[in-house]
N, C-alpha and C positions, 0 to 999 in steps of 0.2 A: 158260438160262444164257448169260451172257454169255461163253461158251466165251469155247474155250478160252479164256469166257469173258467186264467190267465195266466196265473203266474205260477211255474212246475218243476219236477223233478224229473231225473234224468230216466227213460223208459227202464232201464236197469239195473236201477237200486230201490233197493228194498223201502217200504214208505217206512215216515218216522214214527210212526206205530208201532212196526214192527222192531225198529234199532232199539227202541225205549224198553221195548217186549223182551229185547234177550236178557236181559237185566235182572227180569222175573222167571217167577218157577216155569219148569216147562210146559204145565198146561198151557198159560200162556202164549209162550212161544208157539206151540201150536195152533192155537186160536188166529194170532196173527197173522202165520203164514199161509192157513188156512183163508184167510177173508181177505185180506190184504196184500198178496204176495203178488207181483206183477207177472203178468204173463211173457213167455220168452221172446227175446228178437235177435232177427237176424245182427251178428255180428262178422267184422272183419278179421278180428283177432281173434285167438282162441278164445272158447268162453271158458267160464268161470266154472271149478269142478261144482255141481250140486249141493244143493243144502245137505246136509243128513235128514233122511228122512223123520219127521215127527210124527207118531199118534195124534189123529185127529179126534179130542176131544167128544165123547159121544153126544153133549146137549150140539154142541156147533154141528155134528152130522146128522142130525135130527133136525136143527133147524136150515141144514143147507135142500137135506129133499124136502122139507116142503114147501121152502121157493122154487126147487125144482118139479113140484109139483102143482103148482099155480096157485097155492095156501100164502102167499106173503106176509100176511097181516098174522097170520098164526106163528111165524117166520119171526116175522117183528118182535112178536110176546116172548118168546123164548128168548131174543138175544136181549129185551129188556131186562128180562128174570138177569139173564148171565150180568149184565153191567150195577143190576140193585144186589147183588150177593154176594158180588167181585168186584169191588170200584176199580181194579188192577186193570178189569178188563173192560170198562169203561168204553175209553177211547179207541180202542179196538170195533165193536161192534157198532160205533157210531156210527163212522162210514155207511154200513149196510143199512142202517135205521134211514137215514139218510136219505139212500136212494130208493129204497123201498116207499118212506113216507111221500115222497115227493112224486113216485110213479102211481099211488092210490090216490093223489092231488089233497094230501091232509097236511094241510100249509102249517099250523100250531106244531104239530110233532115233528115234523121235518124243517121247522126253524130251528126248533128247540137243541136237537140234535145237531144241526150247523154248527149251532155255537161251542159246541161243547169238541166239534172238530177243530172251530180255527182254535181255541186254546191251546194247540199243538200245530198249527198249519204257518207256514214260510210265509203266504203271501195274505192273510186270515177275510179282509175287507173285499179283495178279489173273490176268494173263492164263496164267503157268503154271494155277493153278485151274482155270481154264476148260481147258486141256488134260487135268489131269489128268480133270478131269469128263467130256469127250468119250472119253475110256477107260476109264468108267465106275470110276474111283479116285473114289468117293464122300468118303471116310471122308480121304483127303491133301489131297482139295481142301477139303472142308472146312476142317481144320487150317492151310491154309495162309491162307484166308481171316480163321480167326475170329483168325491171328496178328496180322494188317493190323489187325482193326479193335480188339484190345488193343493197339496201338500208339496210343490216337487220334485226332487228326486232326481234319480240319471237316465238321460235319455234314452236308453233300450227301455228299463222297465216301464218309464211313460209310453214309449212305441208301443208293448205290451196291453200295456189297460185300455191305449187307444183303438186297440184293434177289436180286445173282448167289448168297449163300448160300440164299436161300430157292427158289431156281430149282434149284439142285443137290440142298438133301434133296427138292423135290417130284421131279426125275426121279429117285430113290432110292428112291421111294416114300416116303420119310418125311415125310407131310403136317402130324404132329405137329410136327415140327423146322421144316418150313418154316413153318405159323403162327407158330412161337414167332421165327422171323427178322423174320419181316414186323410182329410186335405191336414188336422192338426198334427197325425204322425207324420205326416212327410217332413214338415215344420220342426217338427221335435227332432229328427235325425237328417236336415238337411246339412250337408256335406259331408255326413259319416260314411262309413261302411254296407249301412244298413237304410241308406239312405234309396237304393235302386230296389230294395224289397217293397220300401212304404207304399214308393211312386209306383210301382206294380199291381199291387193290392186295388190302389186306389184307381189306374186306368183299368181294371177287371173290372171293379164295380158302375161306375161308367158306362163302359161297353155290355154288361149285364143289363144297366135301365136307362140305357140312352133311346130316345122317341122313338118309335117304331116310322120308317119312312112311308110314305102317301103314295 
């Protein structure tokens, strides 16, 4: 699943948290690239010279060791404090709310928190999905998914939501459900480009739960 979620950005740019972030004071900005900044990747081309180094903020260095110190929820309170004193920083520390609420299994606060991420997210219905999937709401992420793709749209992105659907009934155990996502992307991009992906996808899965021989 493409937790919490499907539909993405490019591994090397910066999330839109952080673009909206430089607009703000620099605490800010460091907050963002702080929590949010992507980790590096192999590139073919030169990479990109370094950010300038920011001051990381001393409440976010405070609440970064006590997630690294297995305090999460003490972790959580803190970046709450920061977004109810700083609405700026808000959407910033959602993210972490986020994954934190969702790995301590407190479904209310880490819905709460989704929402207040897709308010700025590309793909917003996706990636709540993917949340609700990671709390093992099988059956809403669904629904929220098969809504996008009755709404639809151009075939990659439908190829997309059909794949995150087919990754959610397969962690559901529903292998039947997820062949039947996977046979609809082929369908969505039959004769495209992306059409030898689908059909790939979909003979792994196959070949994964096909009957074991006697």
């Amino acid at each position: 699943m493409h937790p919490p979620s499907s539909r993405r950005a490019g591994a090397g740019a910066a999330p839109a948290a952080v673009t909206k972030a430089r607009r703000a004071p620099l605490a800010l900005v460091a907050l963002a690239w702080a929590l949010l900044a992507p980790l590096p990747v192999a590139r073919a081309e030169p990479a990109a010279p370094p950010a300038p180094a920011v001051p990381v903020p001393d409440d976010v260095r405070q609440a970064q060791e006590l997630e690294r110190a297995n305090k999460p929820l003490e972790a959580a309170a803190l970046y709450e404090k920061m977004a109810a004193e700083d609405p700026a920083r808000r959407l910033v520390v959602a993210h972490r709310l986020v994954r934190i609420y969702v790995q301590a299994r407190m479904e209310k606060r880490a819905l709460r928190w989704a929402r207040i991420v897709t308010e700025n997210h590309p793909d917003p219905q996706a990636y709540l999905a993917g949340v609700y999937g990671m709390l093992d709401k099988w059956t809403e992420a669904a629904a929220l998914l098969e809504g996008e793709l009755a709404k639809g749209g151009e075939p990659r992105r439908r190829l997309v939501l059909l794949w995150q659907l087919a990754d959610l009934h397969e962690q559901a155990g529903a292998t039947d459900k997820a062949a039947a996502a996977l046979t609809r992307a082929v369908e969505t991009v039959r004769g495209s480009p992306d059409e030898t992906a689908a059909q790939r996808r979909l003979d792994q899965h196959r070949e994964k739960h096909k009957p074991a021989e006697k």
